[in-house]
The first five atom37 places (N, CA, C, CB, O) and aatype in JSON, in Angstrom:
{
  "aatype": [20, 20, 20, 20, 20, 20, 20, 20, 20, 20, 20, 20, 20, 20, 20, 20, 20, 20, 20, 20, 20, 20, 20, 20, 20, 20, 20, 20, 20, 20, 20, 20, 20, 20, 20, 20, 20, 20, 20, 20, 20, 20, 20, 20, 20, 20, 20, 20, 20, 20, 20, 20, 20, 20, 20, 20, 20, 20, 20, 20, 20, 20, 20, 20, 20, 20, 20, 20, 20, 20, 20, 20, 20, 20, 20, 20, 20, 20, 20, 20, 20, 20, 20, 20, 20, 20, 20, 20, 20, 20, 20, 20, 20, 20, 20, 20, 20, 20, 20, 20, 20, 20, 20, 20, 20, 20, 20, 20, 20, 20, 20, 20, 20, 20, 20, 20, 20, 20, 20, 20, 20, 20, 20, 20, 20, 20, 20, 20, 20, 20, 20, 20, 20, 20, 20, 20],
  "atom_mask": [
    [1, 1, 1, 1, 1],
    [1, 1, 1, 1, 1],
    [1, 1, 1, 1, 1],
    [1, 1, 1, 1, 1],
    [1, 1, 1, 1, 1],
    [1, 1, 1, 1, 1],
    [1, 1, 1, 1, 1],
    [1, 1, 1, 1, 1],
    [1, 1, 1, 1, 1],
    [1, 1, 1, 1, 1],
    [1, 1, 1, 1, 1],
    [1, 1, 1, 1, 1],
    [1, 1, 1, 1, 1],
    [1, 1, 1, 1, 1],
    [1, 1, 1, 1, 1],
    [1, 1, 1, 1, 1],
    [1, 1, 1, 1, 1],
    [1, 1, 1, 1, 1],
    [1, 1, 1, 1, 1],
    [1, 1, 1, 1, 1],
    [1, 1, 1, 1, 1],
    [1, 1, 1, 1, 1],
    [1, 1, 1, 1, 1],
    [1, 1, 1, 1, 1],
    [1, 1, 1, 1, 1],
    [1, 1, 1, 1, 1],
    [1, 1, 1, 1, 1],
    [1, 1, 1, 1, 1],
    [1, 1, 1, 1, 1],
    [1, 1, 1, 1, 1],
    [1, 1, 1, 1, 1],
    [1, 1, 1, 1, 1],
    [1, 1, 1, 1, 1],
    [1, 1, 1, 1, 1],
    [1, 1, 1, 1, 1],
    [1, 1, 1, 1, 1],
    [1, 1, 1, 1, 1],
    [1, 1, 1, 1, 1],
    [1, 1, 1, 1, 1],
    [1, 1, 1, 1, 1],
    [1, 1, 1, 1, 1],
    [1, 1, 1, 1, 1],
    [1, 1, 1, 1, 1],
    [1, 1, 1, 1, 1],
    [1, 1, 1, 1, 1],
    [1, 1, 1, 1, 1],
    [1, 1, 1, 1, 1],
    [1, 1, 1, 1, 1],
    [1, 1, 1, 1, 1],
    [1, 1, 1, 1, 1],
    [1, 1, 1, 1, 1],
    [1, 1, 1, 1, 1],
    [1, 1, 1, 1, 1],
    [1, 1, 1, 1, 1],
    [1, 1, 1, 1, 1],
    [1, 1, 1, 1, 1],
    [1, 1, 1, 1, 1],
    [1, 1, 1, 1, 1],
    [1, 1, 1, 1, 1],
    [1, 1, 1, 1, 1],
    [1, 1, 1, 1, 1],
    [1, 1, 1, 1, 1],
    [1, 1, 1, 1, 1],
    [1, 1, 1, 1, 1],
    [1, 1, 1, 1, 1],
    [1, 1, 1, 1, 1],
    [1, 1, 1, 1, 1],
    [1, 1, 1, 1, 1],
    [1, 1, 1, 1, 1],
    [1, 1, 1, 1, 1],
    [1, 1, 1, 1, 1],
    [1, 1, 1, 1, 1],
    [1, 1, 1, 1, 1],
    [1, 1, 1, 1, 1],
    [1, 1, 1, 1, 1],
    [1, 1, 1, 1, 1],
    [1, 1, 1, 1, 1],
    [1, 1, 1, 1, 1],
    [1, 1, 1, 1, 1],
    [1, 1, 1, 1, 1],
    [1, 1, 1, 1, 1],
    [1, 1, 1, 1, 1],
    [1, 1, 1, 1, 1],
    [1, 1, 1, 1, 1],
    [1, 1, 1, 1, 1],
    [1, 1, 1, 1, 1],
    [1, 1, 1, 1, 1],
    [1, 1, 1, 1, 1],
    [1, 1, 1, 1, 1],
    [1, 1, 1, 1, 1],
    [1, 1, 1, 1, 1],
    [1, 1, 1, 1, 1],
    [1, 1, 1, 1, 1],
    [1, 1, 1, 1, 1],
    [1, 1, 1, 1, 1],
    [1, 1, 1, 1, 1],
    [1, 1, 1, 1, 1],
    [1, 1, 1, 1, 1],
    [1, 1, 1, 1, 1],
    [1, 1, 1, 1, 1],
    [1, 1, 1, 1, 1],
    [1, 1, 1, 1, 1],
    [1, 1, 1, 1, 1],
    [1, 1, 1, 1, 1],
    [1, 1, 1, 1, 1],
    [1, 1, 1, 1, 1],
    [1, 1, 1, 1, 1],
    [1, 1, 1, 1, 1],
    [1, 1, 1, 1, 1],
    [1, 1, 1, 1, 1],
    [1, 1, 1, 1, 1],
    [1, 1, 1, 1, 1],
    [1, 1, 1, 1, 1],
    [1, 1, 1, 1, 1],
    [1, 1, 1, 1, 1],
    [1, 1, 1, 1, 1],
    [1, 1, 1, 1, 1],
    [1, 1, 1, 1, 1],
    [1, 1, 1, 1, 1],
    [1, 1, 1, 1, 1],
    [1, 1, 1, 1, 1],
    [1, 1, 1, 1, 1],
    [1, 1, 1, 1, 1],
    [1, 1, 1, 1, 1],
    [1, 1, 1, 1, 1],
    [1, 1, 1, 1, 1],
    [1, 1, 1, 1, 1],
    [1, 1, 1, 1, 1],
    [1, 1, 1, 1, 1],
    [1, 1, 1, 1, 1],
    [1, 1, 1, 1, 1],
    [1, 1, 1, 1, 1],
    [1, 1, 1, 1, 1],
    [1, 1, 1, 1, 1],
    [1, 1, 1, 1, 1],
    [1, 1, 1, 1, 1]
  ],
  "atom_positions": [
    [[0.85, -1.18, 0.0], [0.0, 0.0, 0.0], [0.9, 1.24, 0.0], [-0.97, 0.0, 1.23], [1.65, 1.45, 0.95]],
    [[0.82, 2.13, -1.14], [1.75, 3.06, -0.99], [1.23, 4.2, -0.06], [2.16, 3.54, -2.32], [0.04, 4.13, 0.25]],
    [[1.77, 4.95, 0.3], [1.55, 6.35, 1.53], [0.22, 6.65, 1.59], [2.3, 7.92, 1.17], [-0.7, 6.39, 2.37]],
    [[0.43, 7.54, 0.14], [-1.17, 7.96, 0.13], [-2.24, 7.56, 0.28], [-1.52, 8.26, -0.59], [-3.17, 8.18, 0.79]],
    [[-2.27, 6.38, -0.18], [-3.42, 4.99, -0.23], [-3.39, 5.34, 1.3], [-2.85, 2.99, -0.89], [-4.2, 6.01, 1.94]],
    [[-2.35, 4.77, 1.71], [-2.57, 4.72, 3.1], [-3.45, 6.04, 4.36], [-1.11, 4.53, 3.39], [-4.29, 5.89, 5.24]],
    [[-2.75, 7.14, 3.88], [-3.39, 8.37, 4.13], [-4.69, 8.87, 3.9], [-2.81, 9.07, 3.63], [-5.45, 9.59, 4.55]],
    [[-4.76, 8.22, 2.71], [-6.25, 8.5, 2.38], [-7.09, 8.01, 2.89], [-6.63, 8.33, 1.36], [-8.08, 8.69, 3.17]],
    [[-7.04, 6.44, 3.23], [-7.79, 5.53, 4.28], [-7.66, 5.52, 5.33], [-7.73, 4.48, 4.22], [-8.19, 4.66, 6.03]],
    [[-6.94, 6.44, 5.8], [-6.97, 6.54, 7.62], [-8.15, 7.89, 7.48], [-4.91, 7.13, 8.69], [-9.11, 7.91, 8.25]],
    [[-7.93, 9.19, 6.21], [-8.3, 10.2, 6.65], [-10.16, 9.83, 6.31], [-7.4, 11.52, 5.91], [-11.02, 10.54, 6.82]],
    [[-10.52, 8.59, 5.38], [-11.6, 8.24, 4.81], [-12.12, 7.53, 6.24], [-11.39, 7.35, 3.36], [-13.33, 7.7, 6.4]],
    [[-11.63, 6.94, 7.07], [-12.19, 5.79, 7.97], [-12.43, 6.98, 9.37], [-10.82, 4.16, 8.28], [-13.36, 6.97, 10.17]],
    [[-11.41, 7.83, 9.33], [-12.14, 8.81, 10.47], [-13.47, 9.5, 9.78], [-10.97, 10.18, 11.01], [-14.48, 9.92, 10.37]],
    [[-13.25, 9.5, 8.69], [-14.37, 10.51, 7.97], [-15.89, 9.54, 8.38], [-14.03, 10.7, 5.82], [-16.92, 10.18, 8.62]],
    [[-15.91, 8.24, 8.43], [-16.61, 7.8, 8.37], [-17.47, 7.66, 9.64], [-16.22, 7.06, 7.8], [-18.69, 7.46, 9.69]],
    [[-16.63, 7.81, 10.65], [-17.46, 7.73, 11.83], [-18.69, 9.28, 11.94], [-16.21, 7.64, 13.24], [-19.53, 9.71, 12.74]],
    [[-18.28, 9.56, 10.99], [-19.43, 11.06, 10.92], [-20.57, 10.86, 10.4], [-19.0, 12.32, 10.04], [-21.59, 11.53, 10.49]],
    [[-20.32, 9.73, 9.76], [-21.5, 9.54, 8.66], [-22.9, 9.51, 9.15], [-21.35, 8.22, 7.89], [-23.07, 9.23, 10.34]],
    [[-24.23, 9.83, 8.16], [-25.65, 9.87, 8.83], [-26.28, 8.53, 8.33], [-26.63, 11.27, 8.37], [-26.71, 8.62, 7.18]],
    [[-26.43, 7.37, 8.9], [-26.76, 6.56, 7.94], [-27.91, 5.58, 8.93], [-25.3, 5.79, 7.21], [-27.74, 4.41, 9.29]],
    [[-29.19, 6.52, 9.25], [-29.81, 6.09, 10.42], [-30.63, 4.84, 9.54], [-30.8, 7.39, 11.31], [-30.53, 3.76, 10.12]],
    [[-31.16, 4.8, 8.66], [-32.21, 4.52, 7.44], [-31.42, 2.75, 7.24], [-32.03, 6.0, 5.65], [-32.1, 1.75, 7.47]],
    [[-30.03, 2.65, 6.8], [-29.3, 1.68, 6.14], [-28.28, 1.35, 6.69], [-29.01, 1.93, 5.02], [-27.67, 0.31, 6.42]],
    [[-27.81, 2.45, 7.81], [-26.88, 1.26, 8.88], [-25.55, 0.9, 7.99], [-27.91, -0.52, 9.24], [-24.75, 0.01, 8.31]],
    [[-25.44, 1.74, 6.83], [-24.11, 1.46, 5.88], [-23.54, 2.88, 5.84], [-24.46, 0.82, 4.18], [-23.87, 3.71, 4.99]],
    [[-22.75, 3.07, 6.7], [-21.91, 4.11, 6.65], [-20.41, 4.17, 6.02], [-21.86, 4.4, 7.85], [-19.42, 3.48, 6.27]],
    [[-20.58, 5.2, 5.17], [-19.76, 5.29, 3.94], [-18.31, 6.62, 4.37], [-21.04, 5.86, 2.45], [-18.61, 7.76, 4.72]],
    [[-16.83, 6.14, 4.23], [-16.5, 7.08, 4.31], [-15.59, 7.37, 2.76], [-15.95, 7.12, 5.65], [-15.39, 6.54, 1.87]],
    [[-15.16, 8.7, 2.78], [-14.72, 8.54, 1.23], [-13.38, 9.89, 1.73], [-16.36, 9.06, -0.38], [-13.57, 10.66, 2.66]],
    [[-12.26, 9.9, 0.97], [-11.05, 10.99, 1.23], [-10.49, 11.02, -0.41], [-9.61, 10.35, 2.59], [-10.3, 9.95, -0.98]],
    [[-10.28, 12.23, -1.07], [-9.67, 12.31, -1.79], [-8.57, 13.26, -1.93], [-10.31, 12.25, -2.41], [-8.54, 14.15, -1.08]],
    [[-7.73, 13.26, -2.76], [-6.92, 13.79, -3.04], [-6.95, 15.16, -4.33], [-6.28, 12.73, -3.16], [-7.13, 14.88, -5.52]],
    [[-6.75, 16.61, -3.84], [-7.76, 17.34, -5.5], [-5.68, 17.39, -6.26], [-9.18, 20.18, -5.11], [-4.7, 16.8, -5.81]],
    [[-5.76, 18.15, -7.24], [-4.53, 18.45, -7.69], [-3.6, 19.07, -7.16], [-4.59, 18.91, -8.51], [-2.38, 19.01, -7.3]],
    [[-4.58, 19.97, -6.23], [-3.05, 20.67, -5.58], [-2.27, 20.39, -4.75], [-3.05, 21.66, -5.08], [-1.26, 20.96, -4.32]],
    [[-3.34, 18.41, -4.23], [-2.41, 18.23, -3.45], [-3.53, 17.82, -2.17], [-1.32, 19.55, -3.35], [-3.52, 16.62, -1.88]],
    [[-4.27, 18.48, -1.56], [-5.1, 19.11, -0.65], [-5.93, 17.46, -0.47], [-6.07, 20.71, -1.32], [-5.96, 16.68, -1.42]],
    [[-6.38, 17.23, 0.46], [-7.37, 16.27, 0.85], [-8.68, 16.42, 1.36], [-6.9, 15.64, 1.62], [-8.77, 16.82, 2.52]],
    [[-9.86, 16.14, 0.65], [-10.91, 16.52, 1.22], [-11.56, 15.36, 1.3], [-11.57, 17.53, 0.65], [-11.2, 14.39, 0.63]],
    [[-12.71, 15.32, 2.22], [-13.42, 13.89, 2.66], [-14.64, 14.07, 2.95], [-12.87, 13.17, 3.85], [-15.05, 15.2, 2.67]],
    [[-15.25, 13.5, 3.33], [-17.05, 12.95, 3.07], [-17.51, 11.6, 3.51], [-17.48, 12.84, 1.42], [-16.96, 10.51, 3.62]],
    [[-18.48, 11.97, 3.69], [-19.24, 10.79, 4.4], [-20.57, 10.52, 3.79], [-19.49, 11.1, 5.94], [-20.98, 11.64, 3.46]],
    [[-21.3, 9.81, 3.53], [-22.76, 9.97, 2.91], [-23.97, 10.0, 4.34], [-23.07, 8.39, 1.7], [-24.05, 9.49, 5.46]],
    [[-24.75, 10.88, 3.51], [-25.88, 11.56, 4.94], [-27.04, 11.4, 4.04], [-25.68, 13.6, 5.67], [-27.12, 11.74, 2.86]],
    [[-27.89, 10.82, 4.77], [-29.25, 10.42, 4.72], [-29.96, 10.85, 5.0], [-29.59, 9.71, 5.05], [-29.72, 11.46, 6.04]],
    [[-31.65, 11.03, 4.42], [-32.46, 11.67, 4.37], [-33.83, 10.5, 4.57], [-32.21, 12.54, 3.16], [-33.5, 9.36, 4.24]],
    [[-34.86, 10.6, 4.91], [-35.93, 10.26, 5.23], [-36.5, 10.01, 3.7], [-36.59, 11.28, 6.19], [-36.93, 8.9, 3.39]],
    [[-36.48, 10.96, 2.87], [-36.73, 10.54, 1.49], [-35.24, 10.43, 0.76], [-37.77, 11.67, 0.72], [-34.24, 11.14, 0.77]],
    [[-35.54, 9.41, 0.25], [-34.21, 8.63, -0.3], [-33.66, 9.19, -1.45], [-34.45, 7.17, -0.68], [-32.5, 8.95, -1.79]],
    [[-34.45, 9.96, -2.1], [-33.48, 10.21, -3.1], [-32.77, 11.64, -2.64], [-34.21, 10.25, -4.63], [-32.03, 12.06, -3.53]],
    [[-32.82, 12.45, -1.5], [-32.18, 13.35, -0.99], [-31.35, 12.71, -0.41], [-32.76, 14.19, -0.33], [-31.05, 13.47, 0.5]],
    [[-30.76, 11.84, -0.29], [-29.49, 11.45, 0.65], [-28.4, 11.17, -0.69], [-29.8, 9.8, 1.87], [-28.45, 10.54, -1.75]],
    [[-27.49, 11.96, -0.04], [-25.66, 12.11, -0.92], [-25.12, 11.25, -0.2], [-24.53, 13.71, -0.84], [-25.16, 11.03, 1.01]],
    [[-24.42, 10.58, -1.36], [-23.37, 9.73, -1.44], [-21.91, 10.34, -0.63], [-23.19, 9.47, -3.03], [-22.04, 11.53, -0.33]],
    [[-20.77, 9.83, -0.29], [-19.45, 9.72, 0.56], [-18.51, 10.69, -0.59], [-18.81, 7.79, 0.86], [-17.82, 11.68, -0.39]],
    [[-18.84, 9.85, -2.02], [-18.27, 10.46, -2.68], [-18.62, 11.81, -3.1], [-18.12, 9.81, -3.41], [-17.92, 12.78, -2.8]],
    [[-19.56, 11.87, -3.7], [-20.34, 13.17, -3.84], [-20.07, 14.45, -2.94], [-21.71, 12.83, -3.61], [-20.09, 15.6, -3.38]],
    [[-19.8, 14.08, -1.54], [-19.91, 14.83, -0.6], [-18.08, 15.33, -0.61], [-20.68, 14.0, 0.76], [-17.7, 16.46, -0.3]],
    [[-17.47, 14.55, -0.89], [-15.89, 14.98, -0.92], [-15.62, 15.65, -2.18], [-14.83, 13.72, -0.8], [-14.75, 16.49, -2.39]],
    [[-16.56, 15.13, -3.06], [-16.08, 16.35, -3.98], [-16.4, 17.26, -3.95], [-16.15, 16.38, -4.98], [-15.65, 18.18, -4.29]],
    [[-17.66, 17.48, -3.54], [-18.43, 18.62, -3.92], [-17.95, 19.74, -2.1], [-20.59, 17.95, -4.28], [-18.58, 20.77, -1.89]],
    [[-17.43, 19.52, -1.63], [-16.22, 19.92, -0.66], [-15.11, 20.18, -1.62], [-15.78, 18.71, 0.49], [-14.78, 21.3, -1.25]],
    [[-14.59, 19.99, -2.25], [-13.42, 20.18, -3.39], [-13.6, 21.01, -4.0], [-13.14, 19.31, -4.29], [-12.55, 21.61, -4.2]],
    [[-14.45, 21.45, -4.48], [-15.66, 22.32, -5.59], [-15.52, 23.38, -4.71], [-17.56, 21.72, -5.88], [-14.78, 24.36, -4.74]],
    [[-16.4, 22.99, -3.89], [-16.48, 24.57, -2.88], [-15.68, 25.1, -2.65], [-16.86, 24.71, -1.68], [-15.72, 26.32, -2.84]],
    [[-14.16, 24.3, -1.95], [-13.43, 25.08, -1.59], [-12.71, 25.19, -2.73], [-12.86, 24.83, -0.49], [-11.74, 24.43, -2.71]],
    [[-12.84, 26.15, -4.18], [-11.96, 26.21, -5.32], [-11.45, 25.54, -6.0], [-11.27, 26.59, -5.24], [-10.89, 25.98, -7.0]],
    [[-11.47, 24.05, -5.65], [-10.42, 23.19, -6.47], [-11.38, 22.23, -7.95], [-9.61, 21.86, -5.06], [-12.54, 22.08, -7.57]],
    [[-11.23, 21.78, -9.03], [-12.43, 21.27, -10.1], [-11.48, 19.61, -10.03], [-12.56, 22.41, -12.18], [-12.05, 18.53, -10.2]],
    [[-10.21, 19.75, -9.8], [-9.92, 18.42, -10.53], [-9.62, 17.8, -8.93], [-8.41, 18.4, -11.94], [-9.54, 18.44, -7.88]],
    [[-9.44, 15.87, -9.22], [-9.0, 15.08, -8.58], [-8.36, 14.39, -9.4], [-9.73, 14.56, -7.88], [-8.51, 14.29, -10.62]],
    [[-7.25, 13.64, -8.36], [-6.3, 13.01, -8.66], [-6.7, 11.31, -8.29], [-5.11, 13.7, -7.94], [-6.95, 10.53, -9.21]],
    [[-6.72, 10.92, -7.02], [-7.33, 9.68, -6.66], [-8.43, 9.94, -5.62], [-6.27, 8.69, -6.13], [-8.47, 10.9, -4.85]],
    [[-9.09, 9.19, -5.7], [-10.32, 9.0, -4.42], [-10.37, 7.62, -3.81], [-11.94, 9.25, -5.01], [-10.32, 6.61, -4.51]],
    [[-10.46, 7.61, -2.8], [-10.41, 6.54, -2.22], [-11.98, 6.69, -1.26], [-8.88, 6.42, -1.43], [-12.42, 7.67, -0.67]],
    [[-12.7, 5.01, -1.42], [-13.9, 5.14, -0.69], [-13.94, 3.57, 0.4], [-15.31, 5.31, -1.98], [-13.62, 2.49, -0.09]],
    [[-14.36, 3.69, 1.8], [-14.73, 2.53, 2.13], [-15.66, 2.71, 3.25], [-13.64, 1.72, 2.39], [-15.8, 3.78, 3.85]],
    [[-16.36, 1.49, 3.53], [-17.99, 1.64, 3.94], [-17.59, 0.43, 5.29], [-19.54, 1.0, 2.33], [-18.46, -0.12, 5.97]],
    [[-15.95, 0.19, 5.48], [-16.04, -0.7, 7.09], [-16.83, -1.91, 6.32], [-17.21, 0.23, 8.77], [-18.01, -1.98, 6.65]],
    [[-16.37, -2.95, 5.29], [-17.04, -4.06, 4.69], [-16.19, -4.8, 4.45], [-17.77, -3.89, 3.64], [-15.51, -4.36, 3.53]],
    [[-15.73, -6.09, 4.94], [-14.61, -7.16, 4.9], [-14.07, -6.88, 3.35], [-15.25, -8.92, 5.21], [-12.87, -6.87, 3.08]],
    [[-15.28, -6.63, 2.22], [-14.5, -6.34, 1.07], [-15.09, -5.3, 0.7], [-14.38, -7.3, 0.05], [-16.21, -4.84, 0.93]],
    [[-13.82, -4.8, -0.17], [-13.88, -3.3, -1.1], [-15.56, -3.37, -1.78], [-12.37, -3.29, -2.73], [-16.26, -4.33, -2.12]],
    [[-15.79, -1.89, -1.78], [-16.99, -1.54, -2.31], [-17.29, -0.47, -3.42], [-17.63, -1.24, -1.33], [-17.17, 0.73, -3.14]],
    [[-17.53, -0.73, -4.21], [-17.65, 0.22, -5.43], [-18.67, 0.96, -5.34], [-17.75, -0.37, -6.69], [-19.82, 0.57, -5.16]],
    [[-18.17, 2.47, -5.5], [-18.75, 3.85, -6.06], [-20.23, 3.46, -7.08], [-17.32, 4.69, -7.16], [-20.23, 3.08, -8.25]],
    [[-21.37, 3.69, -6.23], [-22.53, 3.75, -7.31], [-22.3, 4.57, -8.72], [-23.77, 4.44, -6.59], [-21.35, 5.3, -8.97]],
    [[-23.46, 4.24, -9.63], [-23.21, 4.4, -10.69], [-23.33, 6.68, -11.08], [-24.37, 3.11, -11.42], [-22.81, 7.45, -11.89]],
    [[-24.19, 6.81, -10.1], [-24.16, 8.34, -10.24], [-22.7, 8.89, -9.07], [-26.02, 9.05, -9.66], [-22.36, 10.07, -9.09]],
    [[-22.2, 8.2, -8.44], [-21.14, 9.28, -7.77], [-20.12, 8.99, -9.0], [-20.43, 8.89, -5.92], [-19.48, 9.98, -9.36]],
    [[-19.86, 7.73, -9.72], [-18.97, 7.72, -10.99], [-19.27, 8.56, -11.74], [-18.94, 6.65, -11.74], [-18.32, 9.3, -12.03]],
    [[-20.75, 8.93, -12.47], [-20.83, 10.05, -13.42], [-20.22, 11.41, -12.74], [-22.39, 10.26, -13.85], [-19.36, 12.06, -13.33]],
    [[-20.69, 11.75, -11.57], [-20.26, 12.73, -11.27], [-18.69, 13.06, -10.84], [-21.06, 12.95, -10.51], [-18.3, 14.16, -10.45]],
    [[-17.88, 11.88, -10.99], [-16.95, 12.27, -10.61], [-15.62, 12.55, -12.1], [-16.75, 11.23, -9.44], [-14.54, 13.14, -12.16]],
    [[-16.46, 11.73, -13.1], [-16.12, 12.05, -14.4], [-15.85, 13.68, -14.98], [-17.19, 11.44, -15.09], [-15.04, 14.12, -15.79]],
    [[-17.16, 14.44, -14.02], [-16.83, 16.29, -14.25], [-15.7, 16.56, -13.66], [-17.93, 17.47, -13.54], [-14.98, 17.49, -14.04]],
    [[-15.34, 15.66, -12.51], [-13.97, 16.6, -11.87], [-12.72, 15.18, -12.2], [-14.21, 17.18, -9.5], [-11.88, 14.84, -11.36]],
    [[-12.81, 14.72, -13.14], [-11.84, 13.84, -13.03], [-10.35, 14.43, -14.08], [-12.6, 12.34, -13.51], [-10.4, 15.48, -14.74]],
    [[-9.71, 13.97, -14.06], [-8.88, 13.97, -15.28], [-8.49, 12.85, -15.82], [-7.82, 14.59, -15.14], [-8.61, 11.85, -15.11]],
    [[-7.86, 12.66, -17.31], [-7.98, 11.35, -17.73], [-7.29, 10.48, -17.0], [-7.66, 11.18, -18.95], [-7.5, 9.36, -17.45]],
    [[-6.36, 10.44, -15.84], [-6.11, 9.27, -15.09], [-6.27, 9.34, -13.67], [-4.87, 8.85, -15.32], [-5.37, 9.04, -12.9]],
    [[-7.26, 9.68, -13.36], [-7.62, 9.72, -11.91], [-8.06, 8.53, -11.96], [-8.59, 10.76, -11.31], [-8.76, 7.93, -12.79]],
    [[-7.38, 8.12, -10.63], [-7.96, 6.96, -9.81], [-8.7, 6.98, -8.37], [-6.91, 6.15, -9.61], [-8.73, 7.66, -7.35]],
    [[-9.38, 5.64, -9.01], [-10.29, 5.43, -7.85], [-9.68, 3.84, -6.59], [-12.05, 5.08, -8.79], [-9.19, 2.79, -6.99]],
    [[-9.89, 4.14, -5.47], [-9.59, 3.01, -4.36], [-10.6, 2.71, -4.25], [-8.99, 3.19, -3.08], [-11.34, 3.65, -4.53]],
    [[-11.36, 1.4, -3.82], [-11.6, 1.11, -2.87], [-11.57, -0.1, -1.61], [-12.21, 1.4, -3.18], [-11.74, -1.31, -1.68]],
    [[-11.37, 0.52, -0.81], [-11.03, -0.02, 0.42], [-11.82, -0.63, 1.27], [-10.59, 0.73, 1.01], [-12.77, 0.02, 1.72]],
    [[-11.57, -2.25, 1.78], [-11.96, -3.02, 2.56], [-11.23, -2.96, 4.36], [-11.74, -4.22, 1.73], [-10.12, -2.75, 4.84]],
    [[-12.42, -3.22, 4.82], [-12.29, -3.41, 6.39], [-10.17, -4.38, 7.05], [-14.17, -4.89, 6.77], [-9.55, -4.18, 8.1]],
    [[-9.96, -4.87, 6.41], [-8.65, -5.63, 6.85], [-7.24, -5.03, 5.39], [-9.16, -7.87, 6.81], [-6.25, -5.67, 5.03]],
    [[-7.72, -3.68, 4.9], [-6.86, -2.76, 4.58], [-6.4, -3.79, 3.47], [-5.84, -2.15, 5.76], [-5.23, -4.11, 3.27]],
    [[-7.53, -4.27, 2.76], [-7.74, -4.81, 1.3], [-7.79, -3.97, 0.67], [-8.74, -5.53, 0.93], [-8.53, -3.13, 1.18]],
    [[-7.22, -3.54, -0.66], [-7.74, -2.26, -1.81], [-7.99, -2.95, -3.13], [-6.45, -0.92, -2.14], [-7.58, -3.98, -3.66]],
    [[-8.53, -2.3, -3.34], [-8.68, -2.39, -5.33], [-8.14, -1.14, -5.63], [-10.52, -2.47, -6.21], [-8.04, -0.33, -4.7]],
    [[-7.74, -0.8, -6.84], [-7.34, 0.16, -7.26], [-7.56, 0.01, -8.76], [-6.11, 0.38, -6.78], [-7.06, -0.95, -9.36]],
    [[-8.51, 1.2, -9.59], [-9.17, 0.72, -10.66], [-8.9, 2.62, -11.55], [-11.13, -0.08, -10.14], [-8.86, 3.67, -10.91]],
    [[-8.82, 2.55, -12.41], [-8.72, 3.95, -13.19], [-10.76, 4.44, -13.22], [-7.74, 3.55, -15.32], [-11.59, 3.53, -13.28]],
    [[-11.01, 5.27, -13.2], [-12.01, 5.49, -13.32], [-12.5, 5.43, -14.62], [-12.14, 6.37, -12.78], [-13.66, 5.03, -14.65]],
    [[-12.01, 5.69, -15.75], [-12.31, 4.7, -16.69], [-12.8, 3.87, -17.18], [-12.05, 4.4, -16.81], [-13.74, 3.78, -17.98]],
    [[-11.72, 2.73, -16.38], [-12.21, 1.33, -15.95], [-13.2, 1.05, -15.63], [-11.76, 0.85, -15.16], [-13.79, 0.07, -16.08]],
    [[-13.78, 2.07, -14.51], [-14.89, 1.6, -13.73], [-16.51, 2.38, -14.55], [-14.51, 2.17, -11.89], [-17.62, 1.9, -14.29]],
    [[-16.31, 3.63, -15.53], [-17.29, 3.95, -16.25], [-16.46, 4.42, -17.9], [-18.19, 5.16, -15.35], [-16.09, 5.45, -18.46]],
    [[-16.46, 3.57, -18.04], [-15.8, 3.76, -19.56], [-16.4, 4.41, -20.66], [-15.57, 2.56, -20.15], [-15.82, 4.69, -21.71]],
    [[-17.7, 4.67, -20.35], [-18.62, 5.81, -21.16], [-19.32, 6.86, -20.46], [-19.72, 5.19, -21.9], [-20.48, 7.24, -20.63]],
    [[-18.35, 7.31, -19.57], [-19.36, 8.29, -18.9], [-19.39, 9.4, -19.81], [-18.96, 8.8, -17.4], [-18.7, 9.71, -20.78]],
    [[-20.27, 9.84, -19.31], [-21.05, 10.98, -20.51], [-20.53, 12.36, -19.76], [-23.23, 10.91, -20.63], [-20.58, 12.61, -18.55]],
    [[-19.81, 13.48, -21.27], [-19.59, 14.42, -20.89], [-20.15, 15.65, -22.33], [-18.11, 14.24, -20.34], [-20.35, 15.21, -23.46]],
    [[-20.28, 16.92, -22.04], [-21.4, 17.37, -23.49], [-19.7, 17.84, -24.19], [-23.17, 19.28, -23.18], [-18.8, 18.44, -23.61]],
    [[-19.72, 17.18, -25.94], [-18.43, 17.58, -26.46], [-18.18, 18.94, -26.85], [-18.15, 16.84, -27.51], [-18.92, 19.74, -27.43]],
    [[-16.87, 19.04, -26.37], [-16.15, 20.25, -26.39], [-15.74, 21.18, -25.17], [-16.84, 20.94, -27.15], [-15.01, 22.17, -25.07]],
    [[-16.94, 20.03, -23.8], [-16.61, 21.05, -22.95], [-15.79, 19.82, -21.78], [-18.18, 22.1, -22.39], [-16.11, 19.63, -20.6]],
    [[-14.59, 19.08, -22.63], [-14.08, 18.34, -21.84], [-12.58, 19.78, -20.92], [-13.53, 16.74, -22.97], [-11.68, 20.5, -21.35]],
    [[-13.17, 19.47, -19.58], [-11.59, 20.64, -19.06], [-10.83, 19.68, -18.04], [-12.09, 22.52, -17.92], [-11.29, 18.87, -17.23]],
    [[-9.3, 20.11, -18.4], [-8.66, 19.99, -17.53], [-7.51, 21.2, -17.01], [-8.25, 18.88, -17.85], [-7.3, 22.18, -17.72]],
    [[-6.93, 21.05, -15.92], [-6.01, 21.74, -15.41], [-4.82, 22.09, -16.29], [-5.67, 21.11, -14.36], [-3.89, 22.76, -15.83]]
  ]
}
């Protein structure tokens, strides 16, 4: 496990004890890394009506966003689950707006198991409108 991996999943697993997850009892934590370097993190928080509750990931980026930054480098997500758990299919679209072409994604299992997958990999057609692909 190189540093960061490592860093990222200590700063993702504290993140997680924050999480709101009264409804599903699956508390999600997520830490990424933006370009400049900077680490921001998230937890997914739940809502009584379900489709108002944000995702771990969602929530670290869109913390990234706010505080000035558009791109990521890796994200790392884990939900405390003997095995790694993959990013639903809308925190992948959305992470396609702030991605660049080799951002990677972790994710991380309970006994400090990882996957490590290009995001790509993991949505190989995510949809973006042409011409307005940006990077840094």
């Amino acid at each position: 496990m190189t540093t960061l991996t490592s860093e990222l999943l200590q700063a993702a697993r504290q993140a997680r004890e924050n999480a709101y997850a009264p409804y599903s009892n699956f508390p999600v934590g997520c830490a990424l890394q933006s370009v400049s370097g900077r680490v921001f993190t998230g937890v997914n928080i739940e809502n009584a009506s379900y489709g108002l509750t944000i995702c771990a990931e969602r929530c670290a980026l869109f913390r990234m966003v706010a505080a000035g930054e558009h791109f990521f480098r890796t994200l790392l997500v884990t939900a405390g689950t003997a095995e790694p758990v993959p990013p639903c299919g809308a925190c992948l679209q959305v992470m396609i707006e702030f991605a660049l072409p080799d951002s990677l994604v972790i994710m991380a299992g309970r006994k400090d198991q990882v996957i490590e997958k290009s995001l790509i990999e993991l949505l190989p057609l995510g949809f973006r409108f042409p011409g307005k692909e940006k990077h840094p």
